[in-house]
C-alpha positions in Angstrom: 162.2 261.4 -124.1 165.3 259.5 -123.5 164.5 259.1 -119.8 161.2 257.2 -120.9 163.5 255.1 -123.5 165.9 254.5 -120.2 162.9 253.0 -118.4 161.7 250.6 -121.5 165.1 249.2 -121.3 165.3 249.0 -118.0 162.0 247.1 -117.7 162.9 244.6 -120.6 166.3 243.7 -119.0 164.8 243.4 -115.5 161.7 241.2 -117.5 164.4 239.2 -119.3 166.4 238.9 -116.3 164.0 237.8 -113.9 161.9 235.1 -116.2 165.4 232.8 -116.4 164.0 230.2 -114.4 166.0 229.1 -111.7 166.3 228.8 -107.9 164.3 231.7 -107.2 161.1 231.1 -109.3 160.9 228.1 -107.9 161.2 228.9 -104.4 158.3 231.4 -105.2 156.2 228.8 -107.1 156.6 226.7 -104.0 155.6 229.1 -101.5 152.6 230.7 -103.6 151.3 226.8 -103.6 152.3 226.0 -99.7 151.6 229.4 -98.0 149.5 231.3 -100.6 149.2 234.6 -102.8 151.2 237.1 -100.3 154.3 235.0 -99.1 154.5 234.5 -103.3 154.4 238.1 -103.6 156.6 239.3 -100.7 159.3 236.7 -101.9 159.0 238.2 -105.7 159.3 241.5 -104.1 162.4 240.8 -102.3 164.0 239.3 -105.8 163.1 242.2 -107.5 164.4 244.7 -105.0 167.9 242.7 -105.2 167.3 243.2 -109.1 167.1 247.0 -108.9 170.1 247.1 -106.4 172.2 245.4 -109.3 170.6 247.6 -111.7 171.6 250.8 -110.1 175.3 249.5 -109.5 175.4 248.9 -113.3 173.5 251.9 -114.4 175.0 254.5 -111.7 178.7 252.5 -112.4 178.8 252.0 -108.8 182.6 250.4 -109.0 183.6 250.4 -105.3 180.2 248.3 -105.1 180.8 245.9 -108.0 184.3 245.6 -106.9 184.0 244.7 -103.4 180.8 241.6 -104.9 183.5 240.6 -107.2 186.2 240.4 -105.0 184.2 238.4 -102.0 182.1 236.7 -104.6 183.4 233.0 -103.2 182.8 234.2 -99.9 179.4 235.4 -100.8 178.4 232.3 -103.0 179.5 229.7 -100.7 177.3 231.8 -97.9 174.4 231.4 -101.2 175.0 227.8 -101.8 174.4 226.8 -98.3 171.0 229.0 -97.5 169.8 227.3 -100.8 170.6 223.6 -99.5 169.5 224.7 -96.3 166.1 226.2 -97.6 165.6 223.0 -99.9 165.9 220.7 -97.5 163.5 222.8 -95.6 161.4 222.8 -98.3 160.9 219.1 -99.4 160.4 217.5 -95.6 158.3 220.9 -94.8 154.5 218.9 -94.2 151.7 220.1 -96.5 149.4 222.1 -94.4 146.3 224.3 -95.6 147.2 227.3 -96.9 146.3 230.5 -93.8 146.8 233.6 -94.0 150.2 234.8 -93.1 151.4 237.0 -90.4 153.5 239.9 -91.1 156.5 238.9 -89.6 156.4 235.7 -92.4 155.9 238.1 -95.3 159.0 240.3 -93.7 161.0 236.9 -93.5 160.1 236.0 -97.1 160.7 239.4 -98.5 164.2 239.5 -96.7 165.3 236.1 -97.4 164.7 236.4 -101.0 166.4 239.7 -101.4 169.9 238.0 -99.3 169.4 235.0 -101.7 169.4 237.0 -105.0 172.2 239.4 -103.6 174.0 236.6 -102.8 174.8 235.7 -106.4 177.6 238.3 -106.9 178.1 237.1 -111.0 174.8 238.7 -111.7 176.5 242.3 -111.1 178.6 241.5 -114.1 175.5 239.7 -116.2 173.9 243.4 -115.3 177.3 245.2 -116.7 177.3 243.4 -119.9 173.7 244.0 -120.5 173.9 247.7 -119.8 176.7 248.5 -121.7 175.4 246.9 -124.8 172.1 248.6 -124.6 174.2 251.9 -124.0 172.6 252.1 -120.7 176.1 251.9 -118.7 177.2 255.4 -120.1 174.3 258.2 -118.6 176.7 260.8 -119.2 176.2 262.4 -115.4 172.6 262.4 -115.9 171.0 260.4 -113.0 167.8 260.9 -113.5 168.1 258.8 -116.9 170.4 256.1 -114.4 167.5 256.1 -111.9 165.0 255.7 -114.5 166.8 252.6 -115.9 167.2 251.4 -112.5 163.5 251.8 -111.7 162.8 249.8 -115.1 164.5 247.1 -113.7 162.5 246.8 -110.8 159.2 247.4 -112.3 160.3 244.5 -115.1 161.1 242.1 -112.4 158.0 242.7 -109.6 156.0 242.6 -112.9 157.6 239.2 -113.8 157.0 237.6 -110.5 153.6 239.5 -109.9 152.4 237.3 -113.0 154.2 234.2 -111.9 152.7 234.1 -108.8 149.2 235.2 -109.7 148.9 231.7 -112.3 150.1 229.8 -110.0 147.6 231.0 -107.4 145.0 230.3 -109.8 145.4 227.1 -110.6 146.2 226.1 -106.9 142.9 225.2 -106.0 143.4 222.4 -108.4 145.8 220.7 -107.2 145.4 217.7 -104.9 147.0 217.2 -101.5 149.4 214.4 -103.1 150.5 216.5 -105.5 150.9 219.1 -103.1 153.0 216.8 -102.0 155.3 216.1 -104.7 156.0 219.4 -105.8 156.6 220.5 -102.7 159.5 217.5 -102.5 160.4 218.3 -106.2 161.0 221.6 -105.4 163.6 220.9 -102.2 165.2 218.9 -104.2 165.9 221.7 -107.3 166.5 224.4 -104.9 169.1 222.0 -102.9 170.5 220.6 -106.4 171.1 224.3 -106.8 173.0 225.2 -104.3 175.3 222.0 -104.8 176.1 223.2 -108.1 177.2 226.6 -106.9 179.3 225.2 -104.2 181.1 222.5 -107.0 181.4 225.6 -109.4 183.4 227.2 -106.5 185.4 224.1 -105.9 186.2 222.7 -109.6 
């Protein structure tokens, strides 16, 4: 019974987590419109997946892992900051083409890409800690399959999260005209780049 309460919490904290909207929904939103339902759906998956590896660190008290985030984390978020200028630059003089389906390899780069932007936000280990410990998920006594169960609520909460996000915005794609195609594809470059500016000043100031 406490293994199935490990796994509610685990799935609320990865739901809560993952809804925060920020550089990552976006870049989903943006991809679900410009390359359709299963580059959306690959690039959730690889968010999640970073999600769940956080959740386990926190959950299993992984400390050599949280240590060595923390202590490369300027490292790490500088290598963060410029992919996300990088991809939204990218992003808002990519031209707006027809959505095809994808090739593999693009789902595999999506999936990846995602999962190396997410990890490379090493402050969310310690957003994870905090949230674990005051949900008295940080403490699973030695019992890992309650820590695995938590970890695997985490996951489920965030794919579930982006699974939805991407499915209404594949809905209402259709509906959308080419210029305004246009300018949310622009819009979105310039969020995602405006993001990673702000996490190179936070590094600096």
């Amino acid at each position: 019974m406490n293994e199935i309460i490990f796994l509610f919490k685990g799935l609320i904290i990865g739901l809560a987590i993952a809804a925060s909207i920020g550089p990552i929904s976006i870049i989903c939103i943006q991809r679900t419109l410009t390359k359709g339902r299963a580059i959306g759906l690959f690039s959730g998956l690889g968010a999640a997946t970073a999600d769940g590896f956080y959740g386990a660190v926190a959950s299993f008290g992984l400390t050599a892992i949280s240590t060595f985030l923390l202590n490369y984390k300027l490292f790490i978020s500088l290598i963060g900051g410029i992919f996300l200028i990088y991809l939204g630059i990218k992003t808002f003089f990519a031209p707006i083409t027809k959505k095809t389906e994808q090739k593999i390899i693009n789902q595999t780069n999506s999936y990846l890409s995602i999962l190396l932007l997410t990890l490379a936000n090493p402050m969310t280990i310690l957003l994870f800690m905090a949230i674990f410990a005051g949900l008295g998920l940080g403490n699973t006594n030695g019992n890992y399959f309650s820590a695995i169960m938590s970890t695997l609520g985490v996951f489920l909460g965030s794919i579930i999260w982006y699974f939805i996000l991407v499915e209404i915005i594949y809905f209402f794609s259709p509906k959308i005209s080419t210029t305004t195609f246009e300018w949310i594809n622009k819009s979105a470059g310039l969020l995602i780049g405006g993001f990673g500016m702000f996490a190179i000043i936070k590094l600096i100031v």
